[in-house]
C-alpha atoms as one frame of an Amber mdcrd trajectory, in Angstrom:
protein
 -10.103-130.134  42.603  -8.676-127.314  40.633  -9.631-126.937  36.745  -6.588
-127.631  34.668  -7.250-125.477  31.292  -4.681-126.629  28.232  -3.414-123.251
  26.684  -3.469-123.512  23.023  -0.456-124.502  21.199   1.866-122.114  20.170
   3.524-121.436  16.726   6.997-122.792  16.311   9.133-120.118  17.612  11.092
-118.153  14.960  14.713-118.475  14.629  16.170-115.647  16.422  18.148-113.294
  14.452  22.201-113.092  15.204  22.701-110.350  16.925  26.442-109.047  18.192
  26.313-109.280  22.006  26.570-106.136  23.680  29.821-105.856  25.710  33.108
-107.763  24.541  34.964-109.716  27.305  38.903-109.571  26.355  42.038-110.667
  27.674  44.925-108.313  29.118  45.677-106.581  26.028  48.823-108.302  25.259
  50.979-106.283  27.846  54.039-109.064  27.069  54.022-107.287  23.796  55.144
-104.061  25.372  57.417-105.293  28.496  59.360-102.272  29.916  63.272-102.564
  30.273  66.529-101.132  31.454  67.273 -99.835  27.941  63.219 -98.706  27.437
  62.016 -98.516  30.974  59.207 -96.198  29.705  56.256 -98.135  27.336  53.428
 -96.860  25.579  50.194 -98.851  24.671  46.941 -97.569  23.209  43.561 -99.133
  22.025  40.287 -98.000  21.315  37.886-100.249  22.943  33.698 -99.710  22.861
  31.519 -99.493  25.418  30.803-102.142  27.587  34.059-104.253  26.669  35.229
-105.799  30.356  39.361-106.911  29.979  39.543-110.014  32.745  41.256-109.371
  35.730  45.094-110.096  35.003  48.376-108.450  36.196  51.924-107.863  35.490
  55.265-107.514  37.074  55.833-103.875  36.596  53.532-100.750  37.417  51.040
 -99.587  35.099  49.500 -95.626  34.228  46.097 -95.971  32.914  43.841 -93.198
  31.065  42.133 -92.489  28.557  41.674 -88.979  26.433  38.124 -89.465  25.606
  35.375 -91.567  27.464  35.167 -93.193  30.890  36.694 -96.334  32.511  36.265
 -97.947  35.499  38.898-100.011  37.239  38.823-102.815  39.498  41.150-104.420
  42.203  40.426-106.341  44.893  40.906-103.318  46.989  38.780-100.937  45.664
  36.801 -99.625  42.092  37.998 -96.663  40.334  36.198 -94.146  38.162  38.515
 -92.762  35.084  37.127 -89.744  33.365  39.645 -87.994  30.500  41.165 -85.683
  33.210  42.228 -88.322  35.498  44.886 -91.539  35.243  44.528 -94.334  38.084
  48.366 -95.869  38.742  48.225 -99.720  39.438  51.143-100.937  41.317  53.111
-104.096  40.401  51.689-107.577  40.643  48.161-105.939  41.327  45.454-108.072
  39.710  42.852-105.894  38.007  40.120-105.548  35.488  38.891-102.400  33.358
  35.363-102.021  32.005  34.317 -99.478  29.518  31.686 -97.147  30.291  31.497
 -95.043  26.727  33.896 -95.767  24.075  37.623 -94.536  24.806  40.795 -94.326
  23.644  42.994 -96.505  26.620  46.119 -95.111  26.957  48.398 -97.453  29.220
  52.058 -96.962  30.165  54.133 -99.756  31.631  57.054 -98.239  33.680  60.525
-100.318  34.699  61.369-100.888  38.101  64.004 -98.552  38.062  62.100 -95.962
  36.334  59.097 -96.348  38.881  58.516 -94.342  42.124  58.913 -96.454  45.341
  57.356 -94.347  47.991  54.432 -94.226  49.578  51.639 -93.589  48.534  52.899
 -95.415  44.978  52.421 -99.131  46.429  49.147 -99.165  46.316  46.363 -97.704
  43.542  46.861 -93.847  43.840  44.048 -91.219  40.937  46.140 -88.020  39.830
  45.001 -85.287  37.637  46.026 -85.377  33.986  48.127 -81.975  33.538  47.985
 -80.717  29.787  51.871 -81.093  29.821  51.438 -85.123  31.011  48.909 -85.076
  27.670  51.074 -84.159  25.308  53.961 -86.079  26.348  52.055 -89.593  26.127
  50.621 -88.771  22.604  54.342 -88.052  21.935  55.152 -91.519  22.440  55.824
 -94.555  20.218  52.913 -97.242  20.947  54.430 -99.815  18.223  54.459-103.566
  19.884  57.950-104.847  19.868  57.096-106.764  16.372  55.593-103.592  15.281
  58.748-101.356  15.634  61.207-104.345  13.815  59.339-104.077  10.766  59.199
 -99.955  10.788  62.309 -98.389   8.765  65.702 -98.165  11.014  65.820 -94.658
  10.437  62.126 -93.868  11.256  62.733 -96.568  14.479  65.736 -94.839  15.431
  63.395 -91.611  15.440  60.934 -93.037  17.882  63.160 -94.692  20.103  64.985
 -91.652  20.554  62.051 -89.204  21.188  61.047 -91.850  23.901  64.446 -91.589
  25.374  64.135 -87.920  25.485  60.870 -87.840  26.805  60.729 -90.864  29.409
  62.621 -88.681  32.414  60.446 -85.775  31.876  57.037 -87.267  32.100  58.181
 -89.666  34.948  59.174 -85.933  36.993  55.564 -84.875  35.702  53.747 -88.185
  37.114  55.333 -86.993  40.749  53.989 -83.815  40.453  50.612 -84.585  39.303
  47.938 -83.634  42.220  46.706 -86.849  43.480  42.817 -87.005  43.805  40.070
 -89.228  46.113  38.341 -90.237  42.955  37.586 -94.037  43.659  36.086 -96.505
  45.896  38.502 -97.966  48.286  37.922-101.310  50.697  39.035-102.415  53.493
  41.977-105.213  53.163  40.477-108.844  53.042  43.418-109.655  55.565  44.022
-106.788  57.696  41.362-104.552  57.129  38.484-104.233  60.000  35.860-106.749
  58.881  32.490-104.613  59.739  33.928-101.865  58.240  34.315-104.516  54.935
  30.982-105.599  55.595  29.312-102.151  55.607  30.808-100.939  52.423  29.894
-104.243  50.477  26.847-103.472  51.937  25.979-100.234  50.918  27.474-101.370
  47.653  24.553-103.777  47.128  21.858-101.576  48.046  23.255 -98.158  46.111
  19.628 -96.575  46.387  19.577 -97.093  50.156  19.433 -93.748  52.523  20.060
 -95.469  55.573  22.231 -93.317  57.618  25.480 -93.736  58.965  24.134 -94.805
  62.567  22.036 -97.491  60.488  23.935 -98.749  58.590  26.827 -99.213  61.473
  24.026-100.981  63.953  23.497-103.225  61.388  27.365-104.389  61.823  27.562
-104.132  65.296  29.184-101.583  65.691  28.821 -97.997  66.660  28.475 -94.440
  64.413  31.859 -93.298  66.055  33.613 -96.274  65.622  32.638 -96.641  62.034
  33.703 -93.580  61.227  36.833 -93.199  62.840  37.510 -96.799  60.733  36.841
 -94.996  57.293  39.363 -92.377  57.984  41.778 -94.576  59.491  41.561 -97.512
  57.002  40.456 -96.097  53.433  41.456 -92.650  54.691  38.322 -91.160  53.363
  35.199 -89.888  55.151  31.941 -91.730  55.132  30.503 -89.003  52.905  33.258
 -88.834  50.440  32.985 -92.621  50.396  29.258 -92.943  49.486  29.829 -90.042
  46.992  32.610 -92.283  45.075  30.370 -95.303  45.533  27.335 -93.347  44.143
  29.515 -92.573  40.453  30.228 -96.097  40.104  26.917 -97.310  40.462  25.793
 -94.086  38.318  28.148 -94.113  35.570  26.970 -97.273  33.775  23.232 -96.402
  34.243  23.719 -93.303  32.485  25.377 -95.073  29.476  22.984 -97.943  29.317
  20.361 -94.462  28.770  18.496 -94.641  32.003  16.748 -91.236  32.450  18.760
 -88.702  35.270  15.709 -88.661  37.104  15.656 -92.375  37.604  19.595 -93.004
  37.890  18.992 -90.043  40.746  16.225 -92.279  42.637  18.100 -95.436  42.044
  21.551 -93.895  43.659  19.563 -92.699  46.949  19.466 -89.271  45.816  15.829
 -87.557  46.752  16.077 -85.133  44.098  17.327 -85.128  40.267  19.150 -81.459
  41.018  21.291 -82.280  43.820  22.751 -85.146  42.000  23.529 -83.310  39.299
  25.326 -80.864  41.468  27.379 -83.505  43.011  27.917 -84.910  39.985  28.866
 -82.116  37.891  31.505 -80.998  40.985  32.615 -85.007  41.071  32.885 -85.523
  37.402  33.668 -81.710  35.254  29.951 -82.889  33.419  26.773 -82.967  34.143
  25.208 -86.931  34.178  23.266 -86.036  31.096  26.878 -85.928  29.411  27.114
 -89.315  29.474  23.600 -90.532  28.999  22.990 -93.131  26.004  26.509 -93.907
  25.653  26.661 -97.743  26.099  26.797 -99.534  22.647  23.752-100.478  21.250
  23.278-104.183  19.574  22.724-103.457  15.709  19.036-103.560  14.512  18.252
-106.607  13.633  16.443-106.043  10.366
């Protein structure tokens, strides 16, 4: 029979100290305050949120433009995840549910577009990453981002001002938008109805194993289905390769590692990468910095003492 030894008590544990959790959870950011119309079919919204703040999944009945001029984003819908570095804007389509998590702190920049004022062609029903051209910058920081209750209290003359500067430059940056050069910078998925269901259950796969270098051929057996076939799927269905799949799927895993202050080396090793210089190199050609640029950026709980 087993010896049962009694540990020796233990001090009453101390009162832990209130600490501010690390990573805010908030709603949609009050887009009813800033509902696009026929008279204003052009809205501008901006907040400064920290790192690690997660807004729920919600959406809206009118398009969105989302960006931000300093820091990283990533946004979620059920079809995909998209990366958001300063450079680049993700458009959400009407009546798309998604979610946005902060990766370092930012300044989100969101503009709600009217129906009428909205592009209706393909590729603009679904999520679509363009580049942010220097002229698209400066006409969103030329914008008014007062909430409806804001702009009643603001001086008629001063209102009259903003109004009329967003009247002036609503047609212009909706011609820039078109023109922006669209970019593969996200992580696409196959549609839950619709979409081929091994090729959905290979990239949720690889997903949960980030740091796996199975190869195409592997990972494809393990779905039932063959190398060709899978591939031919990705470029049919998410219009991507396999390759330029992973390598999206690799900087979402990545991107949050680095802020939390994991070491490259490790964040390297963890995203199936053999060696700390060849991620960088994709990274740095993926991302405009290299992955130290965004090491230690997550928000760190204050010191307790």
């Amino acid at each position: 029979m087993p010896v049962i030894r009694r540990r020796p008590a233990r001090p009453p544990a101390r009162r832990p100290v209130a600490t501010r959790p690390v990573g805010d959870v908030v709603d949609s950011l009050t887009p009813h305050l800033y509902l696009p119309t026929p008279n204003r079919p052009l809205r501008a919204k901006m907040r400064h949120l920290l790192a690690e703040t997660k807004v729920v999944p919600h959406h809206h009945e009118w398009p969105q433009l989302t960006f931000s001029l300093n820091g990283v984003c990533r946004l979620s819908t059920d079809d995909g995840t998209f990366i958001v570095p300063p450079s680049r804007a993700v458009w959400v389509p009407a009546g798309m549910s998604h979610s946005i998590t902060v990766v370092e702190d930012a300044d989100l920049h969101t503009l709600y577009l009217h129906h009428d004022a909205a592009p209706q062609q393909a590729p603009w029903q679904s999520c679509v990453v363009i580049e942010v051209t220097e002229l698209m910058r400066a006409l969103v920081l030329g914008l008014d981002t007062h909430s409806d209750a804001q702009l009643d209290q603001l001086e008629p003359a001063r209102r009259h001002t903003l109004l009329q500067r967003e009247r002036l430059i609503q047609p212009l940056l909706c011609d820039e938008l078109l023109q922006a050069p669209q970019i593969r910078m996200g992580v696409p998925l196959p549609a839950r109805d619709g979409g081929d269901k091994r090729l959905r259950a290979l990239c949720e796969a690889v997903l949960r194993a980030p740091g796996e270098r199975a190869t195409l051929a592997e990972w494809s057996a393990s779905v039932g289905a063959s190398e060709r076939t899978v591939a031919r799927l990705f470029r049919e269905q998410l219009g991507l390769s396999y390759q330029q799949w992973r390598q999206q799927a690799t900087l979402a895993h990545a991107l949050p590692l680095l802020a939390r202050g994991q070491p490259v080396s490790q964040v390297a090793a963890a995203s199936g990468y053999a060696s700390e210089s060849a991620f960088t190199a994709m990274f740095r050609a993926a991302m405009g910095q290299p992955p130290s640029h965004f090491s230690g950026k997550a928000r760190k709980p204050p010191d307790p003492s």
